[in-house]
Backbone of each chain as ProteinMPNN parsed JSONL, in Angstrom:
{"seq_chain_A": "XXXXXXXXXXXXXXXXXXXXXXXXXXXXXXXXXXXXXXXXXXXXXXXXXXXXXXXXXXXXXXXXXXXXXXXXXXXXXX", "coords_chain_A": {"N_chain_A": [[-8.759, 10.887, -3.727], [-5.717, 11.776, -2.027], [-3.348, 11.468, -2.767], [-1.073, 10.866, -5.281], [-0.414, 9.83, -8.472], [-2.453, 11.566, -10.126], [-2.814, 14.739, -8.889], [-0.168, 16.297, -8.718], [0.332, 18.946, -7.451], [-0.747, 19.212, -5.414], [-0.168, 18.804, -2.846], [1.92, 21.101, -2.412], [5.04, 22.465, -1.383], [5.431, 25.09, -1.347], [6.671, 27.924, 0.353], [5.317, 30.359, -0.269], [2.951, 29.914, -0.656], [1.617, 28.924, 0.758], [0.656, 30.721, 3.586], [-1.586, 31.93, 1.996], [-3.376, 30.108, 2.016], [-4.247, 28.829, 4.19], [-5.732, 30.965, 4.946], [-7.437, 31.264, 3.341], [-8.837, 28.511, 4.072], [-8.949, 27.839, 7.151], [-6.718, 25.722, 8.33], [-7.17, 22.161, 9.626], [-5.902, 20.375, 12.344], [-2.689, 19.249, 11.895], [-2.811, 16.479, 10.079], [-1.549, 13.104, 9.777], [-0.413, 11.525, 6.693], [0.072, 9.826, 3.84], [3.222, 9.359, 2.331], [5.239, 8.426, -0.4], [8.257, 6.695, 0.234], [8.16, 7.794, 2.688], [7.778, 7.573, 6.212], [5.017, 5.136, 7.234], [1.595, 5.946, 8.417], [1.268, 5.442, 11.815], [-1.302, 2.909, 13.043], [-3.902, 1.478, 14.938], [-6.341, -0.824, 15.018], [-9.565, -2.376, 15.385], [-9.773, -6.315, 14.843], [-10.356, -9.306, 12.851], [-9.083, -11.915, 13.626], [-7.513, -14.897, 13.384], [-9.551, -16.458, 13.961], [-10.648, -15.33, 16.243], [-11.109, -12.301, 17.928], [-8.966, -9.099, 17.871], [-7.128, -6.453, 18.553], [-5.035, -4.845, 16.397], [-1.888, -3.447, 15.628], [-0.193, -1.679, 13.352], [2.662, -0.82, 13.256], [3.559, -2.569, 15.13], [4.623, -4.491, 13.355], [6.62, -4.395, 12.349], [9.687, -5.025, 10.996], [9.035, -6.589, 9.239], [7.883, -7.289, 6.473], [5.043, -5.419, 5.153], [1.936, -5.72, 3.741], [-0.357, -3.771, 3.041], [-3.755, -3.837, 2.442], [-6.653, -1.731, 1.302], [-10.172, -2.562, 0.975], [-13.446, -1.833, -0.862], [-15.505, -3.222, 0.575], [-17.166, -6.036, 3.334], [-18.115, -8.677, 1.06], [-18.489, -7.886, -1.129], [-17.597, -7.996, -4.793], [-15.595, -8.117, -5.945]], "CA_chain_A": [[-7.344, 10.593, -3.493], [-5.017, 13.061, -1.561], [-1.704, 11.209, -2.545], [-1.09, 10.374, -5.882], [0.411, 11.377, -9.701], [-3.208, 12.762, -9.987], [-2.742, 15.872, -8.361], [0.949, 16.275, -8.138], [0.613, 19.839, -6.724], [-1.778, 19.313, -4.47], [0.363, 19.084, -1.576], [2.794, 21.804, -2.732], [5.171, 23.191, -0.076], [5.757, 26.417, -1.603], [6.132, 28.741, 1.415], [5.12, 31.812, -0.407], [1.458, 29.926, -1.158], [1.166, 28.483, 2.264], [-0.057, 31.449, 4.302], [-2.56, 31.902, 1.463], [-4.125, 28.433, 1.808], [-4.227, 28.973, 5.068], [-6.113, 31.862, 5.32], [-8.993, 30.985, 2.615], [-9.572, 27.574, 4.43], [-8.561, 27.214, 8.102], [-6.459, 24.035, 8.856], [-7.492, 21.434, 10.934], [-4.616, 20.026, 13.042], [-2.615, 18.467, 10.378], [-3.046, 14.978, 9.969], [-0.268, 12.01, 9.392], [-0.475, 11.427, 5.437], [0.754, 8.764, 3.093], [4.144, 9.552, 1.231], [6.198, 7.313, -0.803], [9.417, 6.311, 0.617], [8.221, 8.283, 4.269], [7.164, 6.151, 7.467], [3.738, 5.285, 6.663], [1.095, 6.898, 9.483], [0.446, 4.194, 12.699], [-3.001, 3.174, 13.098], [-3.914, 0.501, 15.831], [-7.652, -1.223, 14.893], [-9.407, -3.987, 16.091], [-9.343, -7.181, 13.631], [-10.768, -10.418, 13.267], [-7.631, -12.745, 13.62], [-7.405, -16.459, 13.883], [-11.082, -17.075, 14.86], [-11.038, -14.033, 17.662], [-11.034, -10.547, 17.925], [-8.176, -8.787, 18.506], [-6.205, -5.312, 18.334], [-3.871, -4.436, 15.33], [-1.098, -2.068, 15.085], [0.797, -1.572, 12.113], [4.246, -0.908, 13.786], [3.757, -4.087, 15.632], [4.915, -5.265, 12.335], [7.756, -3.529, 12.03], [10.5, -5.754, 11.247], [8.603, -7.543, 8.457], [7.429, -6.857, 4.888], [3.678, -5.347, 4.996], [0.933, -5.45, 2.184], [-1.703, -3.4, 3.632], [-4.64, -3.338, 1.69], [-7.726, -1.46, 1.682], [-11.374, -3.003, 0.18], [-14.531, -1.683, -0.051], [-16.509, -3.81, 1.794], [-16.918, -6.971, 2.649], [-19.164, -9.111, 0.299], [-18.313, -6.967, -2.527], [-17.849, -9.529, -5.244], [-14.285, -8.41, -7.094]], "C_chain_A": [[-6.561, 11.842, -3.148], [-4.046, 13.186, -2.3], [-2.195, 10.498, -4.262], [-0.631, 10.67, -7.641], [-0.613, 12.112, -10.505], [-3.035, 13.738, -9.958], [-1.233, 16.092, -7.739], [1.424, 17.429, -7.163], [0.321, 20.243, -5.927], [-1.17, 19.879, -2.974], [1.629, 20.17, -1.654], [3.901, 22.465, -1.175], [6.147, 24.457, -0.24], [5.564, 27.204, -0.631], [5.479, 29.906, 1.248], [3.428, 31.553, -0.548], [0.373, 29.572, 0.169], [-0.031, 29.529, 2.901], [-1.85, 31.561, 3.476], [-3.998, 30.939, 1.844], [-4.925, 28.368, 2.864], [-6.096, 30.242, 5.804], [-7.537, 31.687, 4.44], [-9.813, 29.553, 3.674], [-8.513, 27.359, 5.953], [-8.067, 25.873, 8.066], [-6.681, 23.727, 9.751], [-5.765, 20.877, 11.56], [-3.93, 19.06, 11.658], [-2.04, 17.073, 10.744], [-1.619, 14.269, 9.527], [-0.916, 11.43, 8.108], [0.575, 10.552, 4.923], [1.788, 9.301, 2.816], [5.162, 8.653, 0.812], [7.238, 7.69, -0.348], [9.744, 7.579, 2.009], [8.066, 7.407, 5.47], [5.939, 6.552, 6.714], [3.048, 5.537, 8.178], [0.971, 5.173, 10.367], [-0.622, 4.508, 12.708], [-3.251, 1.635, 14.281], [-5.994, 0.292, 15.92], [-8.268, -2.629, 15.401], [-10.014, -4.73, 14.612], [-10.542, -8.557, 13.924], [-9.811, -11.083, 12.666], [-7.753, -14.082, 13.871], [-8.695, -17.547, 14.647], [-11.156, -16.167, 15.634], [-10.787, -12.8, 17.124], [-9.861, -9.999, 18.553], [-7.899, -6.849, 17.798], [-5.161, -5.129, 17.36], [-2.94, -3.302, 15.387], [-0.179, -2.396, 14.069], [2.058, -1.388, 12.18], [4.447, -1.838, 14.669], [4.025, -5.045, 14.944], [6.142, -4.972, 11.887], [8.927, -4.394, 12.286], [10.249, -6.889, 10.305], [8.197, -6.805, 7.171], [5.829, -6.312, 5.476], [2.841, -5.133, 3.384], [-0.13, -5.16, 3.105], [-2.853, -3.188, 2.632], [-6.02, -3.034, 2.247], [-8.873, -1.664, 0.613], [-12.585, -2.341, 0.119], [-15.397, -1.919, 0.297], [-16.726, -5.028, 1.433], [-18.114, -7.511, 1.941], [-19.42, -8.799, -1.019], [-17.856, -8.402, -3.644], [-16.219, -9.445, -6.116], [-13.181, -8.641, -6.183]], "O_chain_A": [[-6.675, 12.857, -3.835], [-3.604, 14.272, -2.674], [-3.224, 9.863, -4.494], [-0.547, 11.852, -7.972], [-0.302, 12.977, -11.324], [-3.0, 14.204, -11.097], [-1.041, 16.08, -6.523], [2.353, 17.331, -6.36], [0.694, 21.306, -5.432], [-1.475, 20.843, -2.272], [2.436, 19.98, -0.743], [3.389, 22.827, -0.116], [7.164, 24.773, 0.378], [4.377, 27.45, -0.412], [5.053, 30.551, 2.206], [2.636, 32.496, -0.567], [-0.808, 29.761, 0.462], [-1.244, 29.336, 2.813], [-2.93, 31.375, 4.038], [-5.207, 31.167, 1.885], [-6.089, 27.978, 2.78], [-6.984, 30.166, 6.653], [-8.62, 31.992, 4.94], [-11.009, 29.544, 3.963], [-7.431, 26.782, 5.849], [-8.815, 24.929, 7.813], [-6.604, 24.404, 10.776], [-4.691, 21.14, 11.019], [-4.506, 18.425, 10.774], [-1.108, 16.731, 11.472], [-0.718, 14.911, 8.987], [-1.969, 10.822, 8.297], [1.713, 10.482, 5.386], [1.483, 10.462, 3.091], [5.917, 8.139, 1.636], [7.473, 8.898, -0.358], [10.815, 8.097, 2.326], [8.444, 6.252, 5.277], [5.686, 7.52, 5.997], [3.789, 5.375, 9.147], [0.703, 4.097, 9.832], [-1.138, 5.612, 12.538], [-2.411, 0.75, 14.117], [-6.758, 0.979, 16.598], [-7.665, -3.655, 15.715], [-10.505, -4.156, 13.64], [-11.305, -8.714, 14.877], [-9.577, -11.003, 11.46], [-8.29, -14.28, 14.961], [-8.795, -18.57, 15.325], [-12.361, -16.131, 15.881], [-10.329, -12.453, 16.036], [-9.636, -10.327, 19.717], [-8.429, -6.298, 16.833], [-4.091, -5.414, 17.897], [-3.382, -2.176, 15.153], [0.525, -3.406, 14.073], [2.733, -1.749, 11.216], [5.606, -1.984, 15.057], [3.896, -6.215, 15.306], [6.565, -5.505, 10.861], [9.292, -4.613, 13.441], [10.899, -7.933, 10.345], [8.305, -5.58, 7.116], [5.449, -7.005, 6.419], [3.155, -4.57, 2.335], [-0.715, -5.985, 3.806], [-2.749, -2.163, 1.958], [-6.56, -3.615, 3.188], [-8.754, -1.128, -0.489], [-13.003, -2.158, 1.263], [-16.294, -1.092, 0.459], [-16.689, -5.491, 0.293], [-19.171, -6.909, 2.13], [-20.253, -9.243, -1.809], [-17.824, -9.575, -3.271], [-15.739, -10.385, -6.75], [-12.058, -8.887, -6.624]]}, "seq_chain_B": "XXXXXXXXXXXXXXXXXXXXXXXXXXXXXXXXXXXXXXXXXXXXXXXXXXXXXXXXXXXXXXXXXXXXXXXXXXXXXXXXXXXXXXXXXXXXXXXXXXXXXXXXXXXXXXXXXXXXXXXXXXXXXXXXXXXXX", "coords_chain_B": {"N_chain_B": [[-8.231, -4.279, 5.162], [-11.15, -2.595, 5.495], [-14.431, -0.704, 5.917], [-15.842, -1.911, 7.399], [-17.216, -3.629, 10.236], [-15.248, -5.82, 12.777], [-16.895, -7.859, 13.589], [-18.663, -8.228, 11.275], [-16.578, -8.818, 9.648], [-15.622, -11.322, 10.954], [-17.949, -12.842, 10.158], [-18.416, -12.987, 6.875], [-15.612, -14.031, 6.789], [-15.581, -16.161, 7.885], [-18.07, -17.301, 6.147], [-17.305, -17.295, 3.354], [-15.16, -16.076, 2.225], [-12.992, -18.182, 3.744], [-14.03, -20.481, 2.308], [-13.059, -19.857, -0.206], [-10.324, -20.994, -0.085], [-7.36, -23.04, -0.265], [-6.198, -23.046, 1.571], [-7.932, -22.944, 3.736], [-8.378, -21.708, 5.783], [-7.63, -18.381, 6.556], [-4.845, -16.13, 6.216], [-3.774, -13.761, 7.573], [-4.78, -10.858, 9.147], [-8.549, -9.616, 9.437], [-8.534, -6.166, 9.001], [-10.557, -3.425, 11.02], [-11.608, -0.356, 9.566], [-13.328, 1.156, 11.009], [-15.351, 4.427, 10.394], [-13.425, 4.823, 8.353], [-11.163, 5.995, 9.003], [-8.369, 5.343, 8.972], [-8.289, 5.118, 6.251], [-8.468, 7.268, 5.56], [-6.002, 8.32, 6.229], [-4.549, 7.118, 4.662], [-5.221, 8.198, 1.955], [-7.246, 6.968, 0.652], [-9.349, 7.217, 1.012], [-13.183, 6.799, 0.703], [-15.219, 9.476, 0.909], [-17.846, 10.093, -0.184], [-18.831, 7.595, -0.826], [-18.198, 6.481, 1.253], [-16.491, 4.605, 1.563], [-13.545, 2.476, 1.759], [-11.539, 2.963, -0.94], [-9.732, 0.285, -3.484], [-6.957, 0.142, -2.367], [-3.334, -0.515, -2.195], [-0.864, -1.122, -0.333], [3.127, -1.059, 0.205], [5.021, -1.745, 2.709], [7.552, -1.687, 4.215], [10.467, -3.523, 6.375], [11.418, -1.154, 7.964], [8.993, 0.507, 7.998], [8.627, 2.135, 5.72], [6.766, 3.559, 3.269], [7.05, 2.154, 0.694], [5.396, 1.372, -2.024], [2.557, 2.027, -3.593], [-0.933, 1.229, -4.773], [-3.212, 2.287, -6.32], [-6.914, 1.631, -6.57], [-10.116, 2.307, -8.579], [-13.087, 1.146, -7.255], [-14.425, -1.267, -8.752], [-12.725, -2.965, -10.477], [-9.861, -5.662, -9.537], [-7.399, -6.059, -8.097], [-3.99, -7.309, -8.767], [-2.549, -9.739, -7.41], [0.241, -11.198, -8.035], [1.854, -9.575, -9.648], [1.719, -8.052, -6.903], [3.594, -9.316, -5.537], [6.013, -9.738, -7.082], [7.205, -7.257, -7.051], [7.772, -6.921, -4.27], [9.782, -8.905, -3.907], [11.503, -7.461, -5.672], [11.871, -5.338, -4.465], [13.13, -6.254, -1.721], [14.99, -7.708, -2.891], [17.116, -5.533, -3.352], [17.279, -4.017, -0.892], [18.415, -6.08, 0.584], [20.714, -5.987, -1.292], [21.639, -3.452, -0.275], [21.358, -1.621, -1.921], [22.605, -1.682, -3.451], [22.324, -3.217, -6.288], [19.85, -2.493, -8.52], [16.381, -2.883, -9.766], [14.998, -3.064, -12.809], [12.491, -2.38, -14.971], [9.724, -5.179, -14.992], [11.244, -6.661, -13.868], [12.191, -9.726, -12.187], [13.116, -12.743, -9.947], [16.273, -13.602, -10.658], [16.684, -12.15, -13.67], [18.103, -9.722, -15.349], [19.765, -7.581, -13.336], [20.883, -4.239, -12.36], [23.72, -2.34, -11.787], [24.166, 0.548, -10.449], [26.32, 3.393, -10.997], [28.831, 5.601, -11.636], [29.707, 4.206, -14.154], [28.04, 3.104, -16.048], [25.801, 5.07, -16.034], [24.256, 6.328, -19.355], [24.978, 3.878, -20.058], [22.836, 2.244, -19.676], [21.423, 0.786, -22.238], [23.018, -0.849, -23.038], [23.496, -3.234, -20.899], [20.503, -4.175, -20.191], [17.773, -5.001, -22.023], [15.069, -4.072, -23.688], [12.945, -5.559, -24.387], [13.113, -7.645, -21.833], [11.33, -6.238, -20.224], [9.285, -7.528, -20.654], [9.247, -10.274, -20.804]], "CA_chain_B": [[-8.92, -3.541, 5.954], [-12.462, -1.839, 5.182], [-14.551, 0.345, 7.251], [-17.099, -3.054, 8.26], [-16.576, -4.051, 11.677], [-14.786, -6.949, 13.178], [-18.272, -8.903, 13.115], [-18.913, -8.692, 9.544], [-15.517, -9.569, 8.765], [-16.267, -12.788, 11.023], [-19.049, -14.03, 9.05], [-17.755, -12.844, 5.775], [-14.667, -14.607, 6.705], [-16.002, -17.686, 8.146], [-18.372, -17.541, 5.231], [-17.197, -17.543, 2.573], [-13.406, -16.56, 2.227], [-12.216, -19.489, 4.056], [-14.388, -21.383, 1.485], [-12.459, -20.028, -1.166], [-8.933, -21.026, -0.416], [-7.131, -24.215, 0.107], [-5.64, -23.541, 3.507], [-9.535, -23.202, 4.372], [-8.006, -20.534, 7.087], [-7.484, -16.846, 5.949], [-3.475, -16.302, 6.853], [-4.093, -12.469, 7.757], [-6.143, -10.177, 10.277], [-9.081, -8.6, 8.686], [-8.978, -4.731, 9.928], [-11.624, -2.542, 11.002], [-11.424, 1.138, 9.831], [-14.862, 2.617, 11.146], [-15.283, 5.665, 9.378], [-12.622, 5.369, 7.22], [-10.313, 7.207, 9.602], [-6.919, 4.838, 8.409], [-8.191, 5.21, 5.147], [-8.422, 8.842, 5.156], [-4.734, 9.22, 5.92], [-3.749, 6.936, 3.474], [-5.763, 8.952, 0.822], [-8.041, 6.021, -0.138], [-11.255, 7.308, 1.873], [-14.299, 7.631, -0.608], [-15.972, 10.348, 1.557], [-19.094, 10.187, -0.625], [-19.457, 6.453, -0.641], [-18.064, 6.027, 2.847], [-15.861, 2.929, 1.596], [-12.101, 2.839, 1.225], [-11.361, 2.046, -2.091], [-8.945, -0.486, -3.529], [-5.57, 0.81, -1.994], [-2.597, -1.568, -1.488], [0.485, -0.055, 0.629], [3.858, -2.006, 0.458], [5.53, -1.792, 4.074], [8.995, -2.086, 4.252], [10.631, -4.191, 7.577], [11.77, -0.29, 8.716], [7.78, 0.932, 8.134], [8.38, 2.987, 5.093], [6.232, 2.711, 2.698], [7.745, 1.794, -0.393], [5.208, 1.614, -3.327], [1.398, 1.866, -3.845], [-1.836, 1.172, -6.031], [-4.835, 2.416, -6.212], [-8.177, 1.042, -7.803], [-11.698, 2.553, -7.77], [-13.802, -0.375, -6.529], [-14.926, -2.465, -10.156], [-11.131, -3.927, -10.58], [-9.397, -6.194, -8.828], [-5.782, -5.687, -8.443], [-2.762, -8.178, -9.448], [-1.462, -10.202, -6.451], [1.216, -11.534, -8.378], [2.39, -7.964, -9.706], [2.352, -7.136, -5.351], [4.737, -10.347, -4.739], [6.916, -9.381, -7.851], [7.563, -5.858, -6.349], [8.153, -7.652, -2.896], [10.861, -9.802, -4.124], [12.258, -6.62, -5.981], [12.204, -4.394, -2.837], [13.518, -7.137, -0.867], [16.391, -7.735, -3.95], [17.561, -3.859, -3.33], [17.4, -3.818, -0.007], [19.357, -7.356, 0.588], [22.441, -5.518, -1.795], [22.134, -2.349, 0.225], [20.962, -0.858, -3.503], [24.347, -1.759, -4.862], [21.636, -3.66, -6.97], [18.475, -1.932, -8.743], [15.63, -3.583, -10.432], [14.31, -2.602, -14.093], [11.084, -2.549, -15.197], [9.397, -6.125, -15.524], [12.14, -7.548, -12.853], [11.77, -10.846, -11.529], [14.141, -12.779, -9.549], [17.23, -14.307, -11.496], [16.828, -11.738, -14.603], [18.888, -8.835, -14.805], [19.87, -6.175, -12.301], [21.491, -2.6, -12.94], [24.187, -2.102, -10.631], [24.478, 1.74, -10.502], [27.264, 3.771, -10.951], [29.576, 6.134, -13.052], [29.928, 3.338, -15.528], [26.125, 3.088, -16.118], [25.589, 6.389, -16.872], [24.213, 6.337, -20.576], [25.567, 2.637, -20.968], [21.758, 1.326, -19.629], [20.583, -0.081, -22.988], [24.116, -2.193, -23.051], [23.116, -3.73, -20.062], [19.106, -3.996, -20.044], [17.627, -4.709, -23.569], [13.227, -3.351, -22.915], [12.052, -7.142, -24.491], [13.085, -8.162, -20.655], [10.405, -5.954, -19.723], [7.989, -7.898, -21.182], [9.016, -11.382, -20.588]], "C_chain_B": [[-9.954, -2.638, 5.327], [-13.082, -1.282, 6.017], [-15.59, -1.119, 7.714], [-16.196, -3.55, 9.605], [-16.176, -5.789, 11.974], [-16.181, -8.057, 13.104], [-18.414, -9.175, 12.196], [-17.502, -9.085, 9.371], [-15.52, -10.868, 9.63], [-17.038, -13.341, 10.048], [-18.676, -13.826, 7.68], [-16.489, -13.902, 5.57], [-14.635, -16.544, 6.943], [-17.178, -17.868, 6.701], [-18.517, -18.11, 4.222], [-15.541, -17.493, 2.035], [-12.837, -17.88, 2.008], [-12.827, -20.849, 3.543], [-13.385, -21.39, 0.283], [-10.707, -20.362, -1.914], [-8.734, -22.153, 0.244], [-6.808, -24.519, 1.405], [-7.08, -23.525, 4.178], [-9.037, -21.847, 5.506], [-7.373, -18.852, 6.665], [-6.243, -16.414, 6.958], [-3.529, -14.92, 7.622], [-4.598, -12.134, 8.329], [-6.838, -9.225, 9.113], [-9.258, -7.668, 9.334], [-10.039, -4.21, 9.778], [-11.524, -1.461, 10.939], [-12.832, 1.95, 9.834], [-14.845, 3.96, 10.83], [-14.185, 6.2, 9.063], [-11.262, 6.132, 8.028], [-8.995, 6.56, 9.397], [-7.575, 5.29, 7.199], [-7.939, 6.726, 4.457], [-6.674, 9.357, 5.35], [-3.971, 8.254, 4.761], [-4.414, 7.28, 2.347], [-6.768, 7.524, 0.424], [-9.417, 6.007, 0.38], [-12.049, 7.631, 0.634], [-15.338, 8.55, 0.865], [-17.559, 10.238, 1.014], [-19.934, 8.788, -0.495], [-19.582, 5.566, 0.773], [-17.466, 4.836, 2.88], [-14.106, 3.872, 1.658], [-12.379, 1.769, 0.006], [-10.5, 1.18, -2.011], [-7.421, -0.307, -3.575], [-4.791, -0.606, -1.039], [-1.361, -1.306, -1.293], [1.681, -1.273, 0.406], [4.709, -1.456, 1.794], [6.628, -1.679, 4.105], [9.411, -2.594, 5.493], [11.232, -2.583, 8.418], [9.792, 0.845, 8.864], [8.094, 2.155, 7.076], [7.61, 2.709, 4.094], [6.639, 2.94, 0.801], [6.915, 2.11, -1.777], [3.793, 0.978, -2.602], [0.611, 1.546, -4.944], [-2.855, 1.199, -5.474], [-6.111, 2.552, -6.929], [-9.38, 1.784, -7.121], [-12.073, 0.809, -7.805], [-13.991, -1.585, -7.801], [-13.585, -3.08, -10.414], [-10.477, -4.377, -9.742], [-7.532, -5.887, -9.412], [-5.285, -7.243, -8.397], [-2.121, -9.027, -8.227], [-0.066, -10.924, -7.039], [2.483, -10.434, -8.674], [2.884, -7.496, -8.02], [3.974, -8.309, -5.147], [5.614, -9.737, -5.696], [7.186, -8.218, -6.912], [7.958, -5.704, -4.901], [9.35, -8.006, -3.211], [11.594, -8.521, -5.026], [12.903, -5.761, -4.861], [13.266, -5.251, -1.752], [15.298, -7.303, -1.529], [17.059, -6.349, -3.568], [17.987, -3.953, -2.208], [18.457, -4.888, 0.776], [20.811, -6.821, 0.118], [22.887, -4.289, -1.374], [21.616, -1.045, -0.916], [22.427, -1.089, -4.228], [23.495, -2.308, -6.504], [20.487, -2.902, -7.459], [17.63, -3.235, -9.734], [14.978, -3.175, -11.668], [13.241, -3.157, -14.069], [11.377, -3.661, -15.733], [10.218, -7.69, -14.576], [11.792, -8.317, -11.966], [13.09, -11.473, -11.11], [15.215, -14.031, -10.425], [17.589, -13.266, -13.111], [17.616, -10.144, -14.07], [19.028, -7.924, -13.77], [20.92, -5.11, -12.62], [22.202, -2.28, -11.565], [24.956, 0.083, -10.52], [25.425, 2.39, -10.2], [28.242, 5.059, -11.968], [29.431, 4.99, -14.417], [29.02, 2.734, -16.475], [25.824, 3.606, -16.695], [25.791, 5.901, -18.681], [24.464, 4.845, -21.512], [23.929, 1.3, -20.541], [21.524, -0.125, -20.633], [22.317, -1.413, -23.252], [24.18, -3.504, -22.274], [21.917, -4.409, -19.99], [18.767, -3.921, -21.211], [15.642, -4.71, -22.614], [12.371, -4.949, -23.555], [12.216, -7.514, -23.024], [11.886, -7.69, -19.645], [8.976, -6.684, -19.461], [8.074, -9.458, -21.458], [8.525, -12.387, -18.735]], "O_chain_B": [[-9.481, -1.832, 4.526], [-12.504, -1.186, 7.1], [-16.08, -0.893, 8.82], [-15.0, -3.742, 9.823], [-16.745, -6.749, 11.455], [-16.127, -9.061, 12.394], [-18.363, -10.369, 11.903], [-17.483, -10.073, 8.637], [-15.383, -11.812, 8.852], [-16.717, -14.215, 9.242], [-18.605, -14.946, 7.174], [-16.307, -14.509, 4.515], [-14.075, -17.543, 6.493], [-16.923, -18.942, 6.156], [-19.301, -19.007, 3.91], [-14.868, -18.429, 1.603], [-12.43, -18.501, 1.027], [-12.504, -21.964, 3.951], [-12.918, -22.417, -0.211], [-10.136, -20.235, -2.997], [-9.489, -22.514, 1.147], [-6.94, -25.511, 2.121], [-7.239, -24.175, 5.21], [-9.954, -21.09, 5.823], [-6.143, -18.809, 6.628], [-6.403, -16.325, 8.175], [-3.148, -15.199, 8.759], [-5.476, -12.961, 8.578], [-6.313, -8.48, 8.285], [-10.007, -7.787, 10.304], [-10.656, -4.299, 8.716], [-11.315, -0.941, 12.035], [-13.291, 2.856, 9.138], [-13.871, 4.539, 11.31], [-13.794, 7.356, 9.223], [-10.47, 6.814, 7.377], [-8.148, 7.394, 9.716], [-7.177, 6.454, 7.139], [-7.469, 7.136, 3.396], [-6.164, 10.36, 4.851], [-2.99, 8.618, 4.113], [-4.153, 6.464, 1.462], [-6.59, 7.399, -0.788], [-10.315, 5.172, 0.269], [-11.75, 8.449, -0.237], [-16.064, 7.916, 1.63], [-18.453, 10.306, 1.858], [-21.127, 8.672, -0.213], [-20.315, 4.688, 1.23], [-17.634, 4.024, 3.789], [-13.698, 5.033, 1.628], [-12.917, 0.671, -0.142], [-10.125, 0.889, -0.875], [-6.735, -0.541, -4.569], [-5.12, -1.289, -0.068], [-0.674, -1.262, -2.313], [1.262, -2.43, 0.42], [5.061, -0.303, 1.546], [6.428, -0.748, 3.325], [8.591, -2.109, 6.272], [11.53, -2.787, 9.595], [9.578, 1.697, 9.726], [7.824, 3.265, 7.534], [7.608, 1.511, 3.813], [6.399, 3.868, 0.029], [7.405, 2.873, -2.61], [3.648, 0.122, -1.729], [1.143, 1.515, -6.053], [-3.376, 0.561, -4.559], [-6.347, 3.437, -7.752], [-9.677, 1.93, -5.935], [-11.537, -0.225, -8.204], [-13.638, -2.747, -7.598], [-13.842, -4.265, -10.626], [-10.278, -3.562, -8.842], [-6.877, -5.662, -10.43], [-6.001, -8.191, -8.073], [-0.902, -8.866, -8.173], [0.741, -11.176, -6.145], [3.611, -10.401, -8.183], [3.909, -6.872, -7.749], [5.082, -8.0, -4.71], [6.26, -8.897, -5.069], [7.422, -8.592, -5.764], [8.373, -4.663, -4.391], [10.201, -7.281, -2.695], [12.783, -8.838, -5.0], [14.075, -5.593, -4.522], [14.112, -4.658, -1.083], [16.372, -7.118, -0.956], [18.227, -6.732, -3.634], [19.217, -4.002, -2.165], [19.28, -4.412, 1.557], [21.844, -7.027, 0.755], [23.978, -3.821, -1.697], [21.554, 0.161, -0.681], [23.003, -0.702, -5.245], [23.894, -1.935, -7.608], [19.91, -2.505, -6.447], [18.159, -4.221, -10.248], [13.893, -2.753, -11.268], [12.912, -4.146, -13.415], [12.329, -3.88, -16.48], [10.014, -8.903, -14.556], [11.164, -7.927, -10.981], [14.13, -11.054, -11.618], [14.83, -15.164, -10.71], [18.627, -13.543, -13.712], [17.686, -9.627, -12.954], [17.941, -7.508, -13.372], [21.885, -5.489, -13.283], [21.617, -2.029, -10.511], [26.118, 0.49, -10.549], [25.743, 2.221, -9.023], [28.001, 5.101, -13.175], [29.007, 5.284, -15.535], [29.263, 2.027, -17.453], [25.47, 3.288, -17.831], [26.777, 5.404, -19.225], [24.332, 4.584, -22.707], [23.837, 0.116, -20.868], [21.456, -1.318, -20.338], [22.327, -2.596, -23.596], [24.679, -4.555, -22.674], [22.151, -5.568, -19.646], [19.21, -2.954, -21.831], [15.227, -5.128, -21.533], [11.28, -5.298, -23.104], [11.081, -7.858, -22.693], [11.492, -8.309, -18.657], [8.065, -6.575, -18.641], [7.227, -9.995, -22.173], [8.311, -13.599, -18.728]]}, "name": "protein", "num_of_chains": 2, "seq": "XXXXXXXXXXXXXXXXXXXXXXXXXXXXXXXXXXXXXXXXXXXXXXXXXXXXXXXXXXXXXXXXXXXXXXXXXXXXXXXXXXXXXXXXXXXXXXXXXXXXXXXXXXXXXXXXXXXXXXXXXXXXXXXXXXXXXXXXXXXXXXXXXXXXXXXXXXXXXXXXXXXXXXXXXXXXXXXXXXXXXXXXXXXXXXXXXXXXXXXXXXXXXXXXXXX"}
């Protein structure tokens, strides 16, 4: 878990620790990340919808309540 | 959404799912996140197991995302607990927040309308048995 009251300091944005962080572990391009009460990241996947296959985006919802949930896998039994 | 592909969630879905519910038809699209790559930005990638765990996002109609939960895989989460917290979010957002919701808040039981006059006067308002009915 990246995001969560786990590791509250994880994502710290102390500028004085930054460069540090930086410099032990190269960043990769930095990624679009969860945060409560931020936009949540778009993601556009394909689905199985209504009997067919289709394309999903998550701001193609935009304008409605979402419950996104994630499982892990299907057949799993809980 | 899980990382199995649109196929398996066919037969999974035609399966057995849409055995286990009355509309017989699964109201929802099941997503495909092949390696995890939605799951990884919403923190719920298991890198080691290669699943997303049991992470459930609430949306808001502007795409923020309001309030989470997240289960390792052996527990099933609360769908009643997600609708409660729907119909709270929804309550807030409907009064602009002139309205808040206390812990345990369902719709018709109290609401905390915030303000100078609030301040410190909570428990006059809000007794914590409401929590827990």
């Amino acid at each position: 878990m990246e995001v969560g009251c786990s590791r509250p300091a994880h994502d710290s944005v102390d500028s004085a620790a930054k460069p540090l962080v930086e410099k032990m572990e190269p960043q990769k391009e930095t990624k679009p990340m969860v945060r409560i009460g931020k936009k949540a990241p778009d993601f556009a996947v394909s689905a199985y919808k209504d009997g067919g296959f289709t394309e999903v985006k998550l701001f193609d919802y935009l304008g409605k309540w979402v419950v996104l949930c994630f499982y892990p896998g299907d057949f799993t039994f809980v | 959404m899980s990382v199995d592909s649109a196929f398996v969630h066919k037969v999974w879905t035609d399966n057995e799912l849409s055995k286990m519910i009355t509309a017989g038809k699964v109201p929802f699209p099941m997503l495909s996140d092949g390696g995890g790559k939605v799951g990884e930005m919403y923190g719920v990638y298991d890198e080691d197991a290669g699943v997303d765990v049991r992470g459930r996002f609430l949306i808001d109609p502007d795409g923020t995302v309001v309030g989470f939960e997240v289960l390792t895989p052996p527990v099933g989460r609360n769908v009643l607990e997600t609708l409660r917290q729907i119909q709270a979010f929804q309550h807030v957002r409907a009064t602009k927040s002139a309205e808040v919701c206390p812990s345990g808040w369902k719709p018709g039981k109290t609401v905390l309308k915030p303000g100078p006059d609030l301040v410190s006067n909570v428990w006059k308002n809000w007794k914590v048995k409401e929590a827990f009915e």
